[in-house]
Structure formats: C-alpha cells, structure tokens
N, C-alpha and C positions, 0 to 999 in steps of 0.2 A: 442808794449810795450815801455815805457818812463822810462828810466834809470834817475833815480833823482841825480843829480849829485851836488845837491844842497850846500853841505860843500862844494866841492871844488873849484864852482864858486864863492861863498863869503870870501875864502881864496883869490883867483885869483882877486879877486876887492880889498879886505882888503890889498892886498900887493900894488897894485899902490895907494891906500889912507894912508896907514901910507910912503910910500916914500914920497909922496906931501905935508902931513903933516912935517915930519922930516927935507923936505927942503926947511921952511916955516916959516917964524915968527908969521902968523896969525893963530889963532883961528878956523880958516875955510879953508877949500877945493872949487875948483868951480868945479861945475857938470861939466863944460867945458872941463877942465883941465882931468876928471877923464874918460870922452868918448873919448877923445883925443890920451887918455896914453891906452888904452884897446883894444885889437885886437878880440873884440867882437862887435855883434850889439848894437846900441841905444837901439833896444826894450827887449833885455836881460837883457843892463846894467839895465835899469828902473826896470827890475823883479827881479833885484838881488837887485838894492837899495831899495826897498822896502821891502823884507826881511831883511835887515839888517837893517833898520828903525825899523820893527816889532821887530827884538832881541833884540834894543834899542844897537846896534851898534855904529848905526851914530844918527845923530838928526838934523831935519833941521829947526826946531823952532823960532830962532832966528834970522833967516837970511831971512829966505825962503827956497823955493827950488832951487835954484840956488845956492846956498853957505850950503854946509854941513858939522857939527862938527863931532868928533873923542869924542865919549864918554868917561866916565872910562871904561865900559864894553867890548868898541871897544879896548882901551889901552888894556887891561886886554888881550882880544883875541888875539891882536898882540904880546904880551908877552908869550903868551903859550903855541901859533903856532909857534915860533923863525921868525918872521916877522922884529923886529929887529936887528941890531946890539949889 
C-alpha cells in the first residue's frame, strides 16, 4: 500500500522555493538551486515539480525547464500554508 503523502511533499518543496524566491531579486528559481537545497531524490523532486506545474504552482513557460516562476497561486499557497514570514 502507497501512502500518498502528496500535500506534504509539495509543502516540503514550496518551502525551499518561496525561501529561494524571497532571497532573490529574480523572477525565477533554478531547478539547480532547488535539487540542491532538497534532502530528497532528483526523481521525486521532478514528481513533485510536476504536480505543482499541474496546480499551476510554478510555471516554467518562460524560461524553460531550468528556471521556474512562483505563480500567484504558488504566492497564494505560500501565504496560507505560513510559508512566509
């Protein structure tokens, strides 16, 4: 049996991308930066960035996949979850 732990893995990532965000003047995140900072596998991170693409989270439209924005939806999430300060 697979216990879906799915909210709290995308909390657990939403928290090192609004930090990287917050201490950031750009507009963007690097995938780099965000596998880096994660005490999780690459091939997780990618199943959780991908649902969070699907929530319309993040977005990586304008950059690519290498560089991912913080939507208002993602703001929105980090505001509701106290992700911020």
């Amino acid at each position: 049996m697979i216990i879906d732990k799915t909210n709290d893995e995308i909390k657990e990532v939403m928290l090192i991308i609004v930090m990287l965000f917050e201490n950031n003047t750009k507009d963007y995140i690097l995938y780099s930066e965000i596998v880096r900072n994660l005490n999780i596998s690459r091939i997780m991170t990618d199943l959780i960035l991908n649902k969070m693409l699907d929530q319309k989270l993040i977005d990586n439209k304008k950059y690519g996949n290498t560089h991912l924005q913080l939507t208002d939806e993602g703001k929105y999430y980090a505001i509701e979850h106290k992700l911020i300060k």
